[in-house]
BALOBA-1460 file (C-alpha; in Angstrom, 3 decimals):
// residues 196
<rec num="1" residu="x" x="54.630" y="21.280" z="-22.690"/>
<rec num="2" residu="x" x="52.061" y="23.122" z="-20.850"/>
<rec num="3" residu="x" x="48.275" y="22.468" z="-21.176"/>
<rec num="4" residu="x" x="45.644" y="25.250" z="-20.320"/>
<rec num="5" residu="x" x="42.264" y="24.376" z="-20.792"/>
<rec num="6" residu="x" x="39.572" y="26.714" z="-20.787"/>
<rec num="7" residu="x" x="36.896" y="25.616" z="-17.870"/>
<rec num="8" residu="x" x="34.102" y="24.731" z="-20.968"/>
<rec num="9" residu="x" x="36.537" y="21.848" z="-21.980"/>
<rec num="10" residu="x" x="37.687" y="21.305" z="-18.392"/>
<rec num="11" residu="x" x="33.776" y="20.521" z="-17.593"/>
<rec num="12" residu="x" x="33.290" y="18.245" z="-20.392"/>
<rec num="13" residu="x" x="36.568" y="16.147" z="-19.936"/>
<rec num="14" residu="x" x="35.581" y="15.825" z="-16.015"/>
<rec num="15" residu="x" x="32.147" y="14.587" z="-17.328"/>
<rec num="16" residu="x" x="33.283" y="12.725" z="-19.931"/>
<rec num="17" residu="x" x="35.637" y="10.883" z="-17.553"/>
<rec num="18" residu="x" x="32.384" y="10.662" z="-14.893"/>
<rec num="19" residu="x" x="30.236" y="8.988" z="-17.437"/>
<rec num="20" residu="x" x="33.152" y="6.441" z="-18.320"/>
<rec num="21" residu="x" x="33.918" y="5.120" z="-14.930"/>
<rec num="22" residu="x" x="30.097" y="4.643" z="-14.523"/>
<rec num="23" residu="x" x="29.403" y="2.710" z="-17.529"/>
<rec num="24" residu="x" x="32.543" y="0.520" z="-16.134"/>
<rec num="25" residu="x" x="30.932" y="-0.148" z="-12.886"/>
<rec num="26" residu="x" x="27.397" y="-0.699" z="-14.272"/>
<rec num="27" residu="x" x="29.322" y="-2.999" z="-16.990"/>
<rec num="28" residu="x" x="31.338" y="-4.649" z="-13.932"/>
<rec num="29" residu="x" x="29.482" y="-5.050" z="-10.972"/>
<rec num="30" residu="x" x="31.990" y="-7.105" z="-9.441"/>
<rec num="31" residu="x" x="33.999" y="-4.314" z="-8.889"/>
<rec num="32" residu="x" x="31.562" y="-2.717" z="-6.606"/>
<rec num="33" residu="x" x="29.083" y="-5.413" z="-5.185"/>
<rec num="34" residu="x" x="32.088" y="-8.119" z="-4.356"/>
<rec num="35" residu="x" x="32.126" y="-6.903" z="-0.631"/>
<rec num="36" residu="x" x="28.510" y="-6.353" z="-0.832"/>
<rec num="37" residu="x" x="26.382" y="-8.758" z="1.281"/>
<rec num="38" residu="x" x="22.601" y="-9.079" z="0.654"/>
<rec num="39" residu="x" x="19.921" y="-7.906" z="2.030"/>
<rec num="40" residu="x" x="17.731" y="-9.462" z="4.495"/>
<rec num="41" residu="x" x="13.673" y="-9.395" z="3.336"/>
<rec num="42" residu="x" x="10.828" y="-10.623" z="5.362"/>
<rec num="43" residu="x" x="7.983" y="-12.186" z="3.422"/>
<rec num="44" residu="x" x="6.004" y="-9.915" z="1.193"/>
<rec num="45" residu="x" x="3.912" y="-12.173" z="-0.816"/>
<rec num="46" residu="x" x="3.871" y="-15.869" z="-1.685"/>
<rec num="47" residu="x" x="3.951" y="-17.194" z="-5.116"/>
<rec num="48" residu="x" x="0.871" y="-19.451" z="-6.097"/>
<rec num="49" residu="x" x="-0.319" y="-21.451" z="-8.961"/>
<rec num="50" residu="x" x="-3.977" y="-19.799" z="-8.161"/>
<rec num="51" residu="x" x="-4.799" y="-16.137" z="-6.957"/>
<rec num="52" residu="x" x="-5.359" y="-15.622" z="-3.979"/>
<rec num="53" residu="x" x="-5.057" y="-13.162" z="-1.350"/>
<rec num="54" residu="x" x="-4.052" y="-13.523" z="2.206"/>
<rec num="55" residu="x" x="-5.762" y="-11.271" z="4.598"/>
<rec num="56" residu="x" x="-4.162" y="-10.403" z="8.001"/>
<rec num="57" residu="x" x="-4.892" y="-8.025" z="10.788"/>
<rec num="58" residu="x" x="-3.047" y="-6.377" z="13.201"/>
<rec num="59" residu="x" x="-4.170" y="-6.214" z="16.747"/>
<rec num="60" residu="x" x="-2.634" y="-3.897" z="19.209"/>
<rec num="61" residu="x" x="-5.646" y="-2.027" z="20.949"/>
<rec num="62" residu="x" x="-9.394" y="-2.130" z="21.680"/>
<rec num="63" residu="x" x="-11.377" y="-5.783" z="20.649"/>
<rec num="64" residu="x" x="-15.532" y="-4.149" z="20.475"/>
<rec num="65" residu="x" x="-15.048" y="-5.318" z="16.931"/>
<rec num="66" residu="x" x="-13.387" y="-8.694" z="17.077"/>
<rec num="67" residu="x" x="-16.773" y="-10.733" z="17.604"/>
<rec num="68" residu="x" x="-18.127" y="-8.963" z="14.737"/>
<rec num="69" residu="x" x="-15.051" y="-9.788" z="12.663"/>
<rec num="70" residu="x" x="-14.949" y="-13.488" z="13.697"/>
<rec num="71" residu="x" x="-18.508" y="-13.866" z="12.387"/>
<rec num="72" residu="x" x="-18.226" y="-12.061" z="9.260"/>
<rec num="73" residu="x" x="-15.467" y="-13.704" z="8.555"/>
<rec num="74" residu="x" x="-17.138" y="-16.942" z="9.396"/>
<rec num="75" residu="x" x="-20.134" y="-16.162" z="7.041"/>
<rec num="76" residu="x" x="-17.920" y="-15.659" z="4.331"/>
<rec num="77" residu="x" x="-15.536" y="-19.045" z="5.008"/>
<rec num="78" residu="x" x="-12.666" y="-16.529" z="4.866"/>
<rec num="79" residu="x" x="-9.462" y="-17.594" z="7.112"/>
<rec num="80" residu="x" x="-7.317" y="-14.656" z="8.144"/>
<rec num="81" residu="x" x="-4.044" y="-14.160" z="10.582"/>
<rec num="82" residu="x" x="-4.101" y="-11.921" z="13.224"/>
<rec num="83" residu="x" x="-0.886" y="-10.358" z="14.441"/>
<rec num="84" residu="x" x="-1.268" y="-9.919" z="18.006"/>
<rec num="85" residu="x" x="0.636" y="-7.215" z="20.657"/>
<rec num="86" residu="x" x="1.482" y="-9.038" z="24.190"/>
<rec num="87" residu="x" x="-0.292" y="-6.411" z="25.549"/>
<rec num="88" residu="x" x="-3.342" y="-6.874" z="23.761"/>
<rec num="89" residu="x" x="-3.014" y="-11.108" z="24.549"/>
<rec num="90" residu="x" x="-2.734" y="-9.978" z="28.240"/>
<rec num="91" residu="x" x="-5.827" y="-7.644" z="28.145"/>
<rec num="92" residu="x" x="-8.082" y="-9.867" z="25.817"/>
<rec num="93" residu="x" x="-7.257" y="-13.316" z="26.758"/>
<rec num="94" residu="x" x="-10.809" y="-14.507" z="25.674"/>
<rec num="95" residu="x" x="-10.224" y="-12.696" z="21.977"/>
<rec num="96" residu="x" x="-7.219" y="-15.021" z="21.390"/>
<rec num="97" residu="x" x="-8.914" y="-18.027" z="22.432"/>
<rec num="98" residu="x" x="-11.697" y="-17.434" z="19.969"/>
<rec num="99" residu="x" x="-9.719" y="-16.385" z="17.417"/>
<rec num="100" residu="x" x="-8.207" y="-19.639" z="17.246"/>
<rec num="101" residu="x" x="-10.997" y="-21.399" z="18.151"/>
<rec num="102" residu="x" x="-12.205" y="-20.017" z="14.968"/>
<rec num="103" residu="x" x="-9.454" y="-21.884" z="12.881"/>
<rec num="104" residu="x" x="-7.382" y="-17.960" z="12.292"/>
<rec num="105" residu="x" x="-4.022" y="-18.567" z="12.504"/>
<rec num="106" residu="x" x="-2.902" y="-16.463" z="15.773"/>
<rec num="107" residu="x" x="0.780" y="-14.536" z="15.123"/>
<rec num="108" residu="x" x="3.070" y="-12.074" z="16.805"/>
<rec num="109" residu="x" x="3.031" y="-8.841" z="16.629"/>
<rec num="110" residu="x" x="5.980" y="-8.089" z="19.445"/>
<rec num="111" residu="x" x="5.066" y="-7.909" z="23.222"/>
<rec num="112" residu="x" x="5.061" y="-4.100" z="23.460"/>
<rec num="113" residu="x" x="5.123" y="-2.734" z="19.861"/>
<rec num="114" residu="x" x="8.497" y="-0.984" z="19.596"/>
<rec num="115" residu="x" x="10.580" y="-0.485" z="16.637"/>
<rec num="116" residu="x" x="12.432" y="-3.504" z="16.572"/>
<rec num="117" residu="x" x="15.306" y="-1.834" z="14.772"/>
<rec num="118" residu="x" x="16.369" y="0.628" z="17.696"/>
<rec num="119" residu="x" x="16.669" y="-2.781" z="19.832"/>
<rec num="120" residu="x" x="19.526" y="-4.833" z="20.598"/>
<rec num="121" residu="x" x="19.274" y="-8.689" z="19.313"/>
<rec num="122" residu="x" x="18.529" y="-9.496" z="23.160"/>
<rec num="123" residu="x" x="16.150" y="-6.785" z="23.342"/>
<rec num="124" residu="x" x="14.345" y="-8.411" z="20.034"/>
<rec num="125" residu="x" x="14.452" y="-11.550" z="21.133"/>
<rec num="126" residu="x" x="12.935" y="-10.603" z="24.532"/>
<rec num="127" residu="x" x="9.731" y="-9.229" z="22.645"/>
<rec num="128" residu="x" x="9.436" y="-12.040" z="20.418"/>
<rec num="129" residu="x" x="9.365" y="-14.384" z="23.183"/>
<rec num="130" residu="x" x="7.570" y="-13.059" z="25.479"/>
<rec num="131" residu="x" x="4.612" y="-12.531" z="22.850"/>
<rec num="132" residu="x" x="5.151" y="-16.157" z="21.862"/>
<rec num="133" residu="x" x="4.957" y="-17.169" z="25.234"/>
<rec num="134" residu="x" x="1.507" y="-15.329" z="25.959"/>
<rec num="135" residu="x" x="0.428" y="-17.204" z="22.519"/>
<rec num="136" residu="x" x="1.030" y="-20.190" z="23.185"/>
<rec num="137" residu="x" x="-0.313" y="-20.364" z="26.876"/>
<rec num="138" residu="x" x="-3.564" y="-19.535" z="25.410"/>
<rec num="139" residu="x" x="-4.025" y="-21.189" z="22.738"/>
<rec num="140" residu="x" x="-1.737" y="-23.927" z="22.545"/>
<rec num="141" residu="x" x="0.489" y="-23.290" z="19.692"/>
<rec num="142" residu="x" x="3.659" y="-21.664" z="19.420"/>
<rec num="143" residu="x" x="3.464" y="-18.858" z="16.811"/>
<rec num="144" residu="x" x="6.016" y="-19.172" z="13.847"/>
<rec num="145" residu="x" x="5.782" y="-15.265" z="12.061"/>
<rec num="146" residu="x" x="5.653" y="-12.380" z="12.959"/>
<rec num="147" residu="x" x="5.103" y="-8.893" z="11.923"/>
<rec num="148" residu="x" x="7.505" y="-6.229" z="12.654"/>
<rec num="149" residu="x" x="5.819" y="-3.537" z="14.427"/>
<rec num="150" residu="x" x="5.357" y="-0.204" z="12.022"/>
<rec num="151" residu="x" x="6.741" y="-2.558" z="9.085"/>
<rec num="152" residu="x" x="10.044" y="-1.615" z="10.234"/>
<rec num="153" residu="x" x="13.111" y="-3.896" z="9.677"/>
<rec num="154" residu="x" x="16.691" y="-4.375" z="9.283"/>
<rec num="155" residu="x" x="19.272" y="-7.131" z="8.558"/>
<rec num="156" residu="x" x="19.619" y="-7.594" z="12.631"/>
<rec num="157" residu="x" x="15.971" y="-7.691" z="13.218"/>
<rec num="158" residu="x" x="15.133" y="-10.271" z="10.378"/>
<rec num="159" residu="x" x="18.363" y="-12.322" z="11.179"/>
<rec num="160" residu="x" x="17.263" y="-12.586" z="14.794"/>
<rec num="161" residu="x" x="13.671" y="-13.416" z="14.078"/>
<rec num="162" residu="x" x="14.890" y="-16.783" z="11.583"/>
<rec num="163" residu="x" x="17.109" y="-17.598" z="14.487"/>
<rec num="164" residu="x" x="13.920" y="-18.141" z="16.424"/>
<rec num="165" residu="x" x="12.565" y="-20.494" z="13.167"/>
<rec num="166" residu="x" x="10.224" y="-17.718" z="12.209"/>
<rec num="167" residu="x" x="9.219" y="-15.853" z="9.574"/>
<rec num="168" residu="x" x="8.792" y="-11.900" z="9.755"/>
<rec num="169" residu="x" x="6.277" y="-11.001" z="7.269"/>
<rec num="170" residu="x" x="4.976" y="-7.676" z="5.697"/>
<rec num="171" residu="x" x="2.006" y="-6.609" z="3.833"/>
<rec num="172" residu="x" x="2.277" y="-5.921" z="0.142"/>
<rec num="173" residu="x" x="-0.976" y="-3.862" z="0.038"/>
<rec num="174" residu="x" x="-2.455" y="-2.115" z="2.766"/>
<rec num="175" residu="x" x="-5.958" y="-0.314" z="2.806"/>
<rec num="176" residu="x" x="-5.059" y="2.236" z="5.617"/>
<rec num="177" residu="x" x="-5.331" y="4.514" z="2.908"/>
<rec num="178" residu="x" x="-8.860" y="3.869" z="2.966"/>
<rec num="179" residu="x" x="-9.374" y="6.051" z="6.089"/>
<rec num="180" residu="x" x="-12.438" y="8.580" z="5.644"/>
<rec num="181" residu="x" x="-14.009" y="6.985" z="3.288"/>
<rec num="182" residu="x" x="-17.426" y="6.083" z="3.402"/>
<rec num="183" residu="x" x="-18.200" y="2.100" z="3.088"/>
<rec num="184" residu="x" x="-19.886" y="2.387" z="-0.672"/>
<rec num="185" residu="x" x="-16.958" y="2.916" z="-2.219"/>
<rec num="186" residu="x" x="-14.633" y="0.502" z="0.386"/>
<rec num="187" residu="x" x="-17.174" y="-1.991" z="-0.169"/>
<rec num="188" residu="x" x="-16.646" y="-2.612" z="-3.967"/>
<rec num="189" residu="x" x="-13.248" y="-2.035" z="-3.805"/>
<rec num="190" residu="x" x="-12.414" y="-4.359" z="-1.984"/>
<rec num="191" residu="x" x="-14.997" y="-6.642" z="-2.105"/>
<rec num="192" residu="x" x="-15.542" y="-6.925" z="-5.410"/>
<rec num="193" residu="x" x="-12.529" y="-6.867" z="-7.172"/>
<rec num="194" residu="x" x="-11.604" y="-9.483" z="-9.507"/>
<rec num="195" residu="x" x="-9.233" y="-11.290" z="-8.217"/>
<rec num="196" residu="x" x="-8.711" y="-14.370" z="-11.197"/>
């Protein structure tokens, strides 16, 4: 016996058949996800009883503002981290020291800024290190997180960073969109936003 089917019932049986095997993977997860491993994530945000917001700043050229920012911050009791480029450690030496000096937890921001993922582990671990190194000459301490230049990251890079007992870390908002806009409406924004 000899089936022809017309192509309208030829499209609906291969859909049909589509839309079952999908519903039995969906169903079954198993079947897809046993070989699966998961994902490596750096930090994004912290859980807390209270609200709060961390603030951090990234510092990989230029420091005219960084006095300013260490007394503002000051004024307003506000502690901050600073993720800091080697390059920037080796060219400000006296920024790092008062940042710390001003209780602002001093972090790494890589040695040169590259994207970490086009790096071997070596290669990662060399600009972790070296950063780390620069750190801790200066001010004492060793940093423990770090922030993957451009926010870019893969299994390898966050694998090799815990290796090194640190934490890579990301932002979960980011007011670079802010750029161009005038300070009266940045101001409240952020400034003034209820944040219990």
């Amino acid at each position: 016996m000899i089936f022809v089917l017309q192509r309208k019932y030829l499209t609906i049986l291969t859909c049909t058949l589509a839309a079952a095997i999908m519903i039995a993977l969906v169903s079954h997860p198993n079947a897809i996800g046993a070989a699966a491993t998961q994902r490596q994530l750096p930090i994004y945000a912290v859980q807390m009883e209270e609200r709060k917001v961390a603030i951090s700043f990234d510092a990989a050229w230029g420091n005219e503002d960084t006095p300013l920012l260490i007394d503002i911050l000051e004024r307003y009791d506000v502690p901050a981290t600073f993720f800091l480029v080697g390059q920037w450690v080796d060219n400000y030496p006296q920024s790092v020291k008062a940042l710390a000096d001003a209780g602002h937890s001093v972090q790494n921001h890589s040695n040169t800024h590259p994207k970490l993922t086009e790096l071997s582990p070596d290669g990662i671990l060399e600009e972790v290190n070296a950063c780390n190194d620069k750190i801790e000459a200066i001010t004492g301490v060793r940093p423990t997180l770090i922030r993957p230049p451009y926010g870019d990251y893969n299994d390898k890079v966050v694998n090799v960073i815990r290796s090194l007992d640190m934490e890579p870390i990301q932002w979960d908002v980011d007011a670079s969109h802010t750029k161009g806009m005038d300070s009266d409406f940045v101001y409240p924004v952020f400034c003034h936003a209820p944040f219990s």
